[in-house]
C-alpha positions as CSV (number, residue, x, y, z in Angstrom):
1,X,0.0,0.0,0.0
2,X,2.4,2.3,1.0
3,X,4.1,1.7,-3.2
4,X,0.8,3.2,-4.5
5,X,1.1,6.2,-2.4
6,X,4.6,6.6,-3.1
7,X,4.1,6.0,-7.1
8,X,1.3,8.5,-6.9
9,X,3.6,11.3,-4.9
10,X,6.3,10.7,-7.6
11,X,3.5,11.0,-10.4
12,X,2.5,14.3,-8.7
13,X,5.8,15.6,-8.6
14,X,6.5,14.8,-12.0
15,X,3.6,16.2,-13.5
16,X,4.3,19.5,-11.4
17,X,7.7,19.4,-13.0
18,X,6.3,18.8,-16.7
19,X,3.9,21.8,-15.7
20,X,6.8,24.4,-15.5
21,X,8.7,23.5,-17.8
22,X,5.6,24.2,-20.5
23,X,4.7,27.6,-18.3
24,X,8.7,28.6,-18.7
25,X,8.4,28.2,-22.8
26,X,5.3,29.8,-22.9
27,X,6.6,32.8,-20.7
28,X,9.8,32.8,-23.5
29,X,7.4,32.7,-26.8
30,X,5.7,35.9,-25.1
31,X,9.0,37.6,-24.0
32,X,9.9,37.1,-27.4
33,X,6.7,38.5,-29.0
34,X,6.9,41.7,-27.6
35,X,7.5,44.8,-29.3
36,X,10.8,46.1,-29.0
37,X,11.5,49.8,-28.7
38,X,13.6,51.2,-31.4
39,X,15.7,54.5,-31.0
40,X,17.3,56.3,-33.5
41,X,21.4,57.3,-32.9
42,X,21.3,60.2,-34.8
43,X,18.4,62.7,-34.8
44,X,19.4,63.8,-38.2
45,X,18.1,60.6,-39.4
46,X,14.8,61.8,-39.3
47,X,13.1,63.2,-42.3
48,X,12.1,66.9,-41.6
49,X,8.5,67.8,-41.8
50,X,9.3,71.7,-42.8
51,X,7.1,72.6,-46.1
């Protein structure tokens, strides 16, 4: 008896495991989905808007 309740703790902790592991790829894909901000290094890049 006390197998089963030992194979079921270890299933637990696997599956908690498993569980993180897929939350901590998903939490990359978004990281890596977000927009980036983009600065310009000269500010004579910029087309004028005098007319």
């Amino acid at each position: 008896m006390i197998a089963f309740y030992l194979t079921l703790a270890a299933l637990g902790a696997a599956g908690t495991v498993v569980i993180r592991e897929m939350a901590a790829r998903e939490a990359k894909q978004r990281a890596a989905l977000r927009p980036v901000r983009v600065r310009a290094e000269v500010r004579g890049n910029r087309p004028s808007r005098e007319r």
